[in-house]
TIVEXZA-855680 format. One record per residue (C-alpha): residue number from 0; residue in three letters; x, y, z. Coordinates in nm, 4 decimals. Layout:
N
> n res X Y Z
> NUM ALA X Y Z
...
***
This chain:
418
> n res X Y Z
> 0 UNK -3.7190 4.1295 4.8279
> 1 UNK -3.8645 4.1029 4.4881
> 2 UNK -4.1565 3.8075 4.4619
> 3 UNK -4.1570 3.6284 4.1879
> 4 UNK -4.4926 3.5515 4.0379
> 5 UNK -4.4619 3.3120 3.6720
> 6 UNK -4.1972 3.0667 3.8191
> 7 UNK -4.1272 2.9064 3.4467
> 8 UNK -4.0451 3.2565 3.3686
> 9 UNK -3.7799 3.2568 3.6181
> 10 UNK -3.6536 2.8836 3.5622
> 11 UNK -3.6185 2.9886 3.1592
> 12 UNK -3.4224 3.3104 3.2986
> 13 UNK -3.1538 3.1205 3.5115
> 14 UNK -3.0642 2.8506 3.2201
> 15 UNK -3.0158 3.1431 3.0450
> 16 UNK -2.7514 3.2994 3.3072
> 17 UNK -2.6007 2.9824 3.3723
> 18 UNK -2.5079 2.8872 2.9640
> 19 UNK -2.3870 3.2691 2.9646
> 20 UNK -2.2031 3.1833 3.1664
> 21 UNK -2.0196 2.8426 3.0366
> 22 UNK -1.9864 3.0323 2.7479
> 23 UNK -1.8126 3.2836 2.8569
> 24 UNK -1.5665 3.0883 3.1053
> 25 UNK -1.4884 2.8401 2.7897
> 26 UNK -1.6517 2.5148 2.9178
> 27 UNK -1.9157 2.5602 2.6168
> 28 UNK -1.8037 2.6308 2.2735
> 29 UNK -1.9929 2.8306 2.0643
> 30 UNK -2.1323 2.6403 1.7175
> 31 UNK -1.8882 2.6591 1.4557
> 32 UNK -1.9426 2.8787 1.1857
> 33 UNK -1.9753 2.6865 0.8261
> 34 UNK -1.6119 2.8220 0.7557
> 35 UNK -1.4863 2.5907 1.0708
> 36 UNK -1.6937 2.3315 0.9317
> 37 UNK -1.5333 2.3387 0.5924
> 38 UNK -1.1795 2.3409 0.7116
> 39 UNK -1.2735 2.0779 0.9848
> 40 UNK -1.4238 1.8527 0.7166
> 41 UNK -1.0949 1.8986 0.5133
> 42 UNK -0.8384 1.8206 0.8176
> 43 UNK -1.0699 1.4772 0.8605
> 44 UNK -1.0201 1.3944 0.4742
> 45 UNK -0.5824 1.4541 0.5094
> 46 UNK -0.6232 1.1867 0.8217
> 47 UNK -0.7943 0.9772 0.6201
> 48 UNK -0.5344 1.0375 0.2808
> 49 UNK -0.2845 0.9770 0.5144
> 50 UNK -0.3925 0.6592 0.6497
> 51 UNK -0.4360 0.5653 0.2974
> 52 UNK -0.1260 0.6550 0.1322
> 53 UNK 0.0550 0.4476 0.4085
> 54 UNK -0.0914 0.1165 0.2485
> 55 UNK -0.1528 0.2242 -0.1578
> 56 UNK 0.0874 0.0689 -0.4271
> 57 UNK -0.1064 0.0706 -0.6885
> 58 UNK -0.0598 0.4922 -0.8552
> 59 UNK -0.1702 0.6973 -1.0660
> 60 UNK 0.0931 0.8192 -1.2841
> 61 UNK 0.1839 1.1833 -1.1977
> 62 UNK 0.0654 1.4197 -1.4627
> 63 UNK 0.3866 1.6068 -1.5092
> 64 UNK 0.5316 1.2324 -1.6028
> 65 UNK 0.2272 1.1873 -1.8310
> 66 UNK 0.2459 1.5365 -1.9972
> 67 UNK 0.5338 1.3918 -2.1893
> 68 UNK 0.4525 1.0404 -2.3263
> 69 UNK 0.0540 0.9034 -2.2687
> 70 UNK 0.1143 0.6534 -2.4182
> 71 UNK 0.3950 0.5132 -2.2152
> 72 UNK 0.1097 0.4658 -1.9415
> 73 UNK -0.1816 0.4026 -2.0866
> 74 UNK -0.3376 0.0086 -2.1937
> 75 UNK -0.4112 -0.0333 -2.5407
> 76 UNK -0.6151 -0.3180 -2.5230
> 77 UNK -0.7209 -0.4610 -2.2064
> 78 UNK -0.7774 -0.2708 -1.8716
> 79 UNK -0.7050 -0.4015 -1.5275
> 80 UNK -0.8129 -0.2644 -1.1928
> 81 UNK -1.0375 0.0670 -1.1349
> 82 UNK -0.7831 0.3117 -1.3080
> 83 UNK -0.9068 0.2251 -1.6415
> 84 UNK -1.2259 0.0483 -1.6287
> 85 UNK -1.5102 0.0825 -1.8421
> 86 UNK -1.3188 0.3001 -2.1024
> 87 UNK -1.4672 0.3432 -2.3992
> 88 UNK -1.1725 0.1726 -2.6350
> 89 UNK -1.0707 -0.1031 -2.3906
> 90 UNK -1.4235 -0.2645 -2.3749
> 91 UNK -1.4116 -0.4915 -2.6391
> 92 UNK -1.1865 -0.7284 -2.4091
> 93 UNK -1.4630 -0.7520 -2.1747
> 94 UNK -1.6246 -1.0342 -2.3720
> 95 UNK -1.2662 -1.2008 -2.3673
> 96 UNK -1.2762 -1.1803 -1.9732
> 97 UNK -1.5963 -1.3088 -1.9218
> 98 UNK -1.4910 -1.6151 -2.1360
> 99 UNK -1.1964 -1.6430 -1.9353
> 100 UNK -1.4321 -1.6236 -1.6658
> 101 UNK -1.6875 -1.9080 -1.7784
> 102 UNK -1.3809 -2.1270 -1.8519
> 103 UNK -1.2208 -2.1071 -1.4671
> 104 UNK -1.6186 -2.2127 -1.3232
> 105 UNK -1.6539 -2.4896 -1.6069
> 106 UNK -1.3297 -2.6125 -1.5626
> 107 UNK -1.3151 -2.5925 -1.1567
> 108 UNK -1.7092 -2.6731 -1.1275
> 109 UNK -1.7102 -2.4023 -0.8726
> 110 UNK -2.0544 -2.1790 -0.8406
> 111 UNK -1.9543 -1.8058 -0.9008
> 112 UNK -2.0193 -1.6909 -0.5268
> 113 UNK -1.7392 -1.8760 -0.3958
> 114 UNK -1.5129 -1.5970 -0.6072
> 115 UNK -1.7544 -1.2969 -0.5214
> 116 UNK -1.7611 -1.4015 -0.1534
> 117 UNK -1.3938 -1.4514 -0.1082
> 118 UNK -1.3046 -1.0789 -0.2564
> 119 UNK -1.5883 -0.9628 -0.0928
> 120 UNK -1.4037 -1.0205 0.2442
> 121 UNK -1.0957 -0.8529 0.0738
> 122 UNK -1.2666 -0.5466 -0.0384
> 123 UNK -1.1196 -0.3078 0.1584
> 124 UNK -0.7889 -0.4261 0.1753
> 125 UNK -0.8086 -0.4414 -0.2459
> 126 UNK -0.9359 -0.0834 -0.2356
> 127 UNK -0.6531 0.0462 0.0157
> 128 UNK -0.3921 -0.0336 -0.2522
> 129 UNK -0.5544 0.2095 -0.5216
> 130 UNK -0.4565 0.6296 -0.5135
> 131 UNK -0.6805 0.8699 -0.5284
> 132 UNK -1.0537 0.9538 -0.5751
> 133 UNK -1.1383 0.7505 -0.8706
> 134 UNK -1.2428 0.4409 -0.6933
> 135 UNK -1.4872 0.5878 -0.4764
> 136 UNK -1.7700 0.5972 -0.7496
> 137 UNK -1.7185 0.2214 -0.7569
> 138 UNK -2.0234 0.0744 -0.5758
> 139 UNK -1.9336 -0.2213 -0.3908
> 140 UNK -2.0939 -0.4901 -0.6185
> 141 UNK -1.9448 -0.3166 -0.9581
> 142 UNK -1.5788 -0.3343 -0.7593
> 143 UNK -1.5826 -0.6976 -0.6151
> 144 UNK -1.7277 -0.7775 -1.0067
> 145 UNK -1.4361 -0.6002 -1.1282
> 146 UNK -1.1903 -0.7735 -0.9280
> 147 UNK -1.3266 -1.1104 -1.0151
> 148 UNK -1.3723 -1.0515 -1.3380
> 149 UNK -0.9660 -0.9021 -1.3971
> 150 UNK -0.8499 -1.1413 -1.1917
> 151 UNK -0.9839 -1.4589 -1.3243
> 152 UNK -0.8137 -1.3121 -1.6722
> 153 UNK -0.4807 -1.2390 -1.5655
> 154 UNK -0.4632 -1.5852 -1.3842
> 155 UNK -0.6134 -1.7744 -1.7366
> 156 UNK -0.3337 -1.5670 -1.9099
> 157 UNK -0.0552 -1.6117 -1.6619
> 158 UNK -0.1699 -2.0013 -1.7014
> 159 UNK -0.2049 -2.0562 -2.0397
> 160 UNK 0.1237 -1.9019 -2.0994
> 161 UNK 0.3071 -2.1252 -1.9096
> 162 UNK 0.0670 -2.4515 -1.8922
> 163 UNK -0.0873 -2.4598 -2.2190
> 164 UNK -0.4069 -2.3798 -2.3743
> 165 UNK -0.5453 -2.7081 -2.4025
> 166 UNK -0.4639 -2.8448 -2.0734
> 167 UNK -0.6899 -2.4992 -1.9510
> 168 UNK -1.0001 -2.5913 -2.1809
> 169 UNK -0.9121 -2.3605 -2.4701
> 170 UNK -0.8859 -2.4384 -2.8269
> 171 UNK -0.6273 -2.4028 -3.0764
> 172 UNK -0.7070 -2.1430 -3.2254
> 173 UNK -0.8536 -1.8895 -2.9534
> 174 UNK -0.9207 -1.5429 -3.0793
> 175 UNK -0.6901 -1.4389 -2.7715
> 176 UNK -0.5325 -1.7126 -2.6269
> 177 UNK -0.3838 -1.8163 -2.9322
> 178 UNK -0.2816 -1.5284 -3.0719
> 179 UNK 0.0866 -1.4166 -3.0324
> 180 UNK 0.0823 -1.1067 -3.1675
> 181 UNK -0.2402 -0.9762 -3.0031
> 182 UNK -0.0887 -1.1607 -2.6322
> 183 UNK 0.2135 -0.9464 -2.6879
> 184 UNK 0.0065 -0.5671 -2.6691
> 185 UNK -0.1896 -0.7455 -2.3878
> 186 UNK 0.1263 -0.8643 -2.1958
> 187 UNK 0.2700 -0.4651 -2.2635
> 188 UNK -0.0574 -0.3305 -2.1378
> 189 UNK -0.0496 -0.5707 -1.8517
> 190 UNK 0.2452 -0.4488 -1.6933
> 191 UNK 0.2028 -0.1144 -1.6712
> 192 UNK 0.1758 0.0671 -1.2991
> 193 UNK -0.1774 0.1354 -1.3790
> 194 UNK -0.3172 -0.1586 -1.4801
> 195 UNK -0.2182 -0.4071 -1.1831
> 196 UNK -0.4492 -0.6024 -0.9475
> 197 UNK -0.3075 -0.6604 -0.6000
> 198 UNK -0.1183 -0.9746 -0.5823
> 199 UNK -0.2752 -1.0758 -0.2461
> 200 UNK -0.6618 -1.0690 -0.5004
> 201 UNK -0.4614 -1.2626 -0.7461
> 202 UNK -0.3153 -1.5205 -0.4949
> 203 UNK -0.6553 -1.5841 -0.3765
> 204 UNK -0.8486 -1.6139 -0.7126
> 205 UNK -0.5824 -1.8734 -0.8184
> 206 UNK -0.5641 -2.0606 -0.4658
> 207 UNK -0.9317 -2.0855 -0.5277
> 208 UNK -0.8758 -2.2917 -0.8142
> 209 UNK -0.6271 -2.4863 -0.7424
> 210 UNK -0.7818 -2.5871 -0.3957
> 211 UNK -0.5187 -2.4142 -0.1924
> 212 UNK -0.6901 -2.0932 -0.0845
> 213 UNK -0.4250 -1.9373 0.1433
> 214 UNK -0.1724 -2.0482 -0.0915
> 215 UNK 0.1350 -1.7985 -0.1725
> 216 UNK 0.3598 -1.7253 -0.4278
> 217 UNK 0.2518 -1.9036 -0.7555
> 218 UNK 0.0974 -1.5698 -0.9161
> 219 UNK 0.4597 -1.4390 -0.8857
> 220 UNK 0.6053 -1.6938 -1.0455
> 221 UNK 0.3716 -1.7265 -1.2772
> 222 UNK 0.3900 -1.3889 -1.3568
> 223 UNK 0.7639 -1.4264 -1.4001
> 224 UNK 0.7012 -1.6521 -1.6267
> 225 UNK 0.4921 -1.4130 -1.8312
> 226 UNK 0.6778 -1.1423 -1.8316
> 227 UNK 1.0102 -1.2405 -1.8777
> 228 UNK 0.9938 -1.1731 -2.2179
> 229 UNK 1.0142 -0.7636 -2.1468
> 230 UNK 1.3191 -0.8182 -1.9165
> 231 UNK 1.6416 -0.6262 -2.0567
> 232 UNK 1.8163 -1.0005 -1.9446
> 233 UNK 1.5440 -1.2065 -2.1686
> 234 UNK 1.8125 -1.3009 -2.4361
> 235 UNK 2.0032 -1.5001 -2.1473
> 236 UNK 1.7132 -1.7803 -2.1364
> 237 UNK 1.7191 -2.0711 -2.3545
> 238 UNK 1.5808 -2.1131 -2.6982
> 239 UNK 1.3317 -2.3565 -2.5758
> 240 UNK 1.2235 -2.1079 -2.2907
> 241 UNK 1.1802 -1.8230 -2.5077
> 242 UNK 0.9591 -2.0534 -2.7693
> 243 UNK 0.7098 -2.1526 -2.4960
> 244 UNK 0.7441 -2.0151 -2.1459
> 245 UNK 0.7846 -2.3354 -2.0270
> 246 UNK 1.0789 -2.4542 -1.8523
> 247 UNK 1.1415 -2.3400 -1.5069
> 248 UNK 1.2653 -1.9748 -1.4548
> 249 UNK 1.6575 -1.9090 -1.4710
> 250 UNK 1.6839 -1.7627 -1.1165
> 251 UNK 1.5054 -1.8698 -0.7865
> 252 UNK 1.2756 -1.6118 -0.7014
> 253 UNK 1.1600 -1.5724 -0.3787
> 254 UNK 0.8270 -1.3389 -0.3521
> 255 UNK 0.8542 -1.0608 -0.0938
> 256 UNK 0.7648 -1.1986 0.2259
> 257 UNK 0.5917 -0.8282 0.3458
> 258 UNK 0.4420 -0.7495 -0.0120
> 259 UNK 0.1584 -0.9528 -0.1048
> 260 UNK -0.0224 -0.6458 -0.1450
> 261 UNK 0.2149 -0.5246 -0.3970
> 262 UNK 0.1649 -0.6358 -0.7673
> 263 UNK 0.3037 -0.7592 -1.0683
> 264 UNK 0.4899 -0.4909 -1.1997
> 265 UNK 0.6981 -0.4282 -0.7962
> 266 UNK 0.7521 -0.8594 -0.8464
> 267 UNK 0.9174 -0.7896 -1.1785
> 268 UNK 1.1559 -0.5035 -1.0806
> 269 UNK 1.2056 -0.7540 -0.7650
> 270 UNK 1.2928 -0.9982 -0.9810
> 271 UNK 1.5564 -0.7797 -1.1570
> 272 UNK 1.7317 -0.6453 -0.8498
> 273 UNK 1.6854 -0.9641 -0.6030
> 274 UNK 2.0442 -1.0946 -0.6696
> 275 UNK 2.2325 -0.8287 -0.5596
> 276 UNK 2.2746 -0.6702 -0.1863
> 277 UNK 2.1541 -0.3301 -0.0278
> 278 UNK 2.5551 -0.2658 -0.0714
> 279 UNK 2.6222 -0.3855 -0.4048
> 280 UNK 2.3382 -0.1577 -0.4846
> 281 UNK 2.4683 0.1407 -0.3967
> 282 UNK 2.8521 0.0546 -0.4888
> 283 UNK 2.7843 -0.0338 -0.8461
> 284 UNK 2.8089 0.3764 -0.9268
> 285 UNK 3.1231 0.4790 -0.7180
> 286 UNK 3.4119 0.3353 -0.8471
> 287 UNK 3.3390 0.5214 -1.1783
> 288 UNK 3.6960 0.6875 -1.2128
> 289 UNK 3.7436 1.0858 -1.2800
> 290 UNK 3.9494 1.1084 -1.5692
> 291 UNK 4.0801 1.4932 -1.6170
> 292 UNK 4.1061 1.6537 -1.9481
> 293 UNK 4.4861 1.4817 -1.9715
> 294 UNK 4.3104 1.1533 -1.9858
> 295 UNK 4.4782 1.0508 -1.6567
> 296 UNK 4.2638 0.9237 -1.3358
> 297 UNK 4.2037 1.2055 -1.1079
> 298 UNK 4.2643 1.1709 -0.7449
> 299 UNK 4.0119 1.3922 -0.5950
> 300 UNK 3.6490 1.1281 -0.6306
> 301 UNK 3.3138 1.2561 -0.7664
> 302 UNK 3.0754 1.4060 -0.5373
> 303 UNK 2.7331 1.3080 -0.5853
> 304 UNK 2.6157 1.5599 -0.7752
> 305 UNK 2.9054 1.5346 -1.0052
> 306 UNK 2.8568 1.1809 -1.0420
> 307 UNK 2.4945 1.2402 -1.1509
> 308 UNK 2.5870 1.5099 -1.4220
> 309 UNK 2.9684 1.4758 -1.5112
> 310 UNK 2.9811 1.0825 -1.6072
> 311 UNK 3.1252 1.1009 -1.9742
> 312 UNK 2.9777 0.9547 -2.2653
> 313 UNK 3.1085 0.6762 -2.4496
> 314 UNK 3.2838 0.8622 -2.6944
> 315 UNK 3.4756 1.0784 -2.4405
> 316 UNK 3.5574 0.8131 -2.2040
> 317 UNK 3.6962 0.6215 -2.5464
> 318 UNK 3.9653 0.9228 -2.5975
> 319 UNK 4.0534 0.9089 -2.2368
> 320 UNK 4.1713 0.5345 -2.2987
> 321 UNK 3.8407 0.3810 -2.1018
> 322 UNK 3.7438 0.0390 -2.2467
> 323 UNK 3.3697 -0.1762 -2.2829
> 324 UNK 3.3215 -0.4712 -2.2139
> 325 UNK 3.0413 -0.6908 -2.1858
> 326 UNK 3.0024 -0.8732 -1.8839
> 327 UNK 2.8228 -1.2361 -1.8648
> 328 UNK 2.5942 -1.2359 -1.6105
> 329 UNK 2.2389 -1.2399 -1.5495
> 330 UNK 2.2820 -0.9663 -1.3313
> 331 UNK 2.0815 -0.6844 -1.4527
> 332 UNK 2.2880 -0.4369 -1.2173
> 333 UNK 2.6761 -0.5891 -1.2686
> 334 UNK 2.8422 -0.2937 -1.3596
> 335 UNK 3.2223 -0.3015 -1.2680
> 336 UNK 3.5198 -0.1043 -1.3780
> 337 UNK 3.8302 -0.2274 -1.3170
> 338 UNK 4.1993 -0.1838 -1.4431
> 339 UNK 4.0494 0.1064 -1.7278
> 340 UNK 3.7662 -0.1241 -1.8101
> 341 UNK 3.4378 -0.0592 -1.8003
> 342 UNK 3.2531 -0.4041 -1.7652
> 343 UNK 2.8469 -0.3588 -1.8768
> 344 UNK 2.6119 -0.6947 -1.8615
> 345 UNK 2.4305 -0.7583 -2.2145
> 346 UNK 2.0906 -0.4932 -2.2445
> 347 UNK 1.8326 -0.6263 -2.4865
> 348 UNK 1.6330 -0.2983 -2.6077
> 349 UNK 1.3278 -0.3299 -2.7933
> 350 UNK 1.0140 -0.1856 -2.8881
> 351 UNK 0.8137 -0.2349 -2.5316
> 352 UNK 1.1696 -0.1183 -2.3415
> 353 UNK 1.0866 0.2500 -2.3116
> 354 UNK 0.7520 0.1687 -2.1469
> 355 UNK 0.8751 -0.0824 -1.8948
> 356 UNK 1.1182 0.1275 -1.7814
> 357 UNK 0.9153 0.4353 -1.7903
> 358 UNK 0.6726 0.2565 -1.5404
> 359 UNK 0.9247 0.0895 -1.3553
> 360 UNK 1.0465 0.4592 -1.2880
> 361 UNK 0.7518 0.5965 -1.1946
> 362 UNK 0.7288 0.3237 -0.9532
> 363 UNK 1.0025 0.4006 -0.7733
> 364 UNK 0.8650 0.7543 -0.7556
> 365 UNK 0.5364 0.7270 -0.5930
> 366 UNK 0.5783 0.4239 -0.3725
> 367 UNK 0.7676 0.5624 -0.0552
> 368 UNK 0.9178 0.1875 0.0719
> 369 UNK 1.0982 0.1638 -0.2762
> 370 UNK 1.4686 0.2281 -0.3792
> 371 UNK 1.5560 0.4091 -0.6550
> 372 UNK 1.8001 0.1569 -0.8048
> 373 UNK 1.6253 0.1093 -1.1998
> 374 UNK 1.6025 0.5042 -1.2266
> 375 UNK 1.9945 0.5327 -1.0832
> 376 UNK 2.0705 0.2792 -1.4061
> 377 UNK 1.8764 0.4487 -1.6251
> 378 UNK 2.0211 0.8315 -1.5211
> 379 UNK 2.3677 0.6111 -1.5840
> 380 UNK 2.2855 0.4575 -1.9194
> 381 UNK 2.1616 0.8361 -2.0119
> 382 UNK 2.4887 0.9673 -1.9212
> 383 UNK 2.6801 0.7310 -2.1235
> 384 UNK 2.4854 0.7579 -2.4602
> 385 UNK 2.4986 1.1030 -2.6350
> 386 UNK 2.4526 1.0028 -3.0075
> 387 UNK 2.4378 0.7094 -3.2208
> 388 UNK 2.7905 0.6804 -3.2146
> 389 UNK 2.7896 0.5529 -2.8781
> 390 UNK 2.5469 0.3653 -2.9131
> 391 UNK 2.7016 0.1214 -3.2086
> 392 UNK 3.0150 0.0889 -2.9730
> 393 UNK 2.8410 -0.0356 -2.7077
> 394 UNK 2.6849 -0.2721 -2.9713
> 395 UNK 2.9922 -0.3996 -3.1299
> 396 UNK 3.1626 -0.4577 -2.7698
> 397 UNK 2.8123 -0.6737 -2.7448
> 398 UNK 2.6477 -0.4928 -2.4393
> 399 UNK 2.3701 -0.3390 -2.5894
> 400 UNK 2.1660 -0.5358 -2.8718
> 401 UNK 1.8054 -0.3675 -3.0000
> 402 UNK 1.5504 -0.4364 -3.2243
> 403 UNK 1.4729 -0.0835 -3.3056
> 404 UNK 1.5048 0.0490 -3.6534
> 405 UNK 1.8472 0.2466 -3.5877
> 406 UNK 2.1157 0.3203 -3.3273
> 407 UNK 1.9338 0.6728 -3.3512
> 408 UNK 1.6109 0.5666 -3.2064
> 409 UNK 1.8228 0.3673 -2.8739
> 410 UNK 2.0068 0.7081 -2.8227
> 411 UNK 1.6726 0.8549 -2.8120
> 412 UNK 1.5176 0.6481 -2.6321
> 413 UNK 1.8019 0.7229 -2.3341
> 414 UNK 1.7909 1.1070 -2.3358
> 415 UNK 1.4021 1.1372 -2.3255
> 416 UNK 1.3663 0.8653 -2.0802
> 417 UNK 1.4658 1.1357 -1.8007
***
């Protein structure tokens, strides 16, 4: 028998043994190496993309979409939200916005923390809707000031638009209020998918002012309102609608019960498909007939894929014996052929077209709980323009009508859209 003299000696000797052995029988792990931590830091970060995806709306437009046309994307004039914030050639609206601003407290006699305090509580809802790594150098403050600040705008614009300037406070002769021409680039830059502010931020800043707080709905109708002017359909409204944006809208539109924290460009492609079913939807391709190189219906249908790529242009379909017509509705998506006609409701093309539908598109790309039914009429407008020539048929049957400088430019607009 051994004695043992130093007894700490001994005591630091047996921990020793006894975290050997944990070690060794795997009930201690050894530290991970910085490698582990790397990869371990990245597998937290996808968990947390993932749980963010699941609520964003608000994109970024791919880069392979904005390779081909910037321009399509990008504001102009007047930033709104984080995507394009503080840029160097947007800034001069600022000054506008804090006007806007100062005219919503005089006008309301509200104190400016009632605004800040309310988003404040919405902050990380608002920032859940945005994509991607740009929003995180936002500090709190500079993104609730942000939101106010947008916000406030868009509702003074949605407002004066279909209200009035004076009623709001504003003068006559505004330097942006009252200005049609300048309104019009800031209505173009307001719709695209970049430039949005949730509609759950907007709903709040305007229920705010109106003393309803919780208050649904009247951003997307006032939006509507707005907007309608872009709509392929706009030609349908009356004279005195289209001079003032102020007579009710044509259609009853009911906002999205599950998306108030969508935005203003989803309630405007809602707007557009809201008339017609799930089924109508999806029918509004298929009976396209396949006429064989006889000029005679063929009895075998299209497949899908054939359908995509094999739909004949208007020329082609003309020497088979197909007919246009135009079809009166205000049904963006009508599209019926029946007894060798092809029936096509009216399409208004002008110079902000390519851009709504370009961001429309991209849209339905990144947002996962969206059809694809504006990009399936657009692959199927594509199809059916090939040159000018078809173009200036479908104008004289009256289905399309453009304010572009030559049938040219709408057959070019078509291909390249895709």
């Amino acid at each position: 028998m051994v004695a043992v003299y130093n007894k700490a000696l001994l005591s630091g000797y047996l921990i020793a043994l006894k975290l050997r052995e944990a070690v060794e029988s795997g009930v201690v792990n050894p530290p991970d190496s910085e490698w582990m931590i790397s990869i371990k830091k990245k597998l937290r970060q996808a968990s947390q993309d993932n749980a963010a995806i699941s609520r964003c709306s608000i994109y970024k437009v791919p880069y392979y979409l904005r390779e081909g046309d910037y321009k399509a994307y990008a504001p102009r004039i007047v930033s709104v939200g984080p995507y394009h914030h503080g840029k160097k050639g947007l800034l001069e609206m600022d000054r506008h916005k804090w006007r806007a601003l100062h005219h919503v407290l005089k006008r309301t006699k509200h104190d400016i923390n009632l605004y800040l305090d309310a988003v404040k509580k919405l902050e990380k809802k608002a920032r859940a809707c945005y994509q991607g790594q740009s929003i995180t150098s936002l500090g709190s403050n500079e993104f609730v000031e942000m939101m106010v600040l947008d916000g406030c705008f868009v509702t003074e614009v949605f407002r004066g638009a279909a209200e009035g300037l004076t009623k709001l406070g504003y003068p006559q002769n505004d330097p942006i209020f009252a200005m049609r021409g300048l309104m019009h680039s800031v209505q173009r830059d307001m719709i695209l998918l970049e430039n949005q502010l949730p509609l759950f931020i907007l709903d709040r800043l305007l229920g705010l002012q109106l003393g309803k707080p919780y208050q649904k709905g009247e951003v997307a109708k006032l939006a509507l309102q707005f907007f309608y002017p872009l709509m392929p359909t706009y030609e349908l409204l009356t004279k005195s609608y289209r001079s003032n944006l102020k007579l009710p809208l044509p259609c009853t539109f009911q906002p999205l019960s599950d998306g108030d924290d969508l935005h203003c460009l989803a309630v405007l492609r809602g707007s557009l498909l809201q008339r017609r079913s799930q089924e109508e939807m999806k029918r509004w391709l298929l009976p396209f007939p396949r006429i064989d190189k006889t000029g005679e219906r063929a009895c075998t249908p299209w497949s899908d894929e054939q359908r995509q790529q094999l739909i004949h242009c208007v020329t082609e379909l003309r020497e088979a014996g197909i007919k246009f017509k135009r079809k009166k509705t205000d049904r963006f998506w009508d599209i019926e052929f029946k007894n060798g006609i092809l029936y096509i409701p009216r399409l208004l093309i002008h110079d902000g077209t390519r851009s709504l539908l370009l961001n429309l598109m991209a849209f339905e790309l990144c947002h996962r709980d969206c059809g694809d039914h504006i990009t399936a009429y657009v692959v199927f407008m594509d199809n059916l323009i090939n040159s000018h020539q078809d173009v200036a048929h479908l104008h004289y049957c009256g289905i399309i009508k453009h304010w572009l400088g030559s049938d040219s430019e709408v057959a070019d607009l078509f291909n390249h859209l895709n």
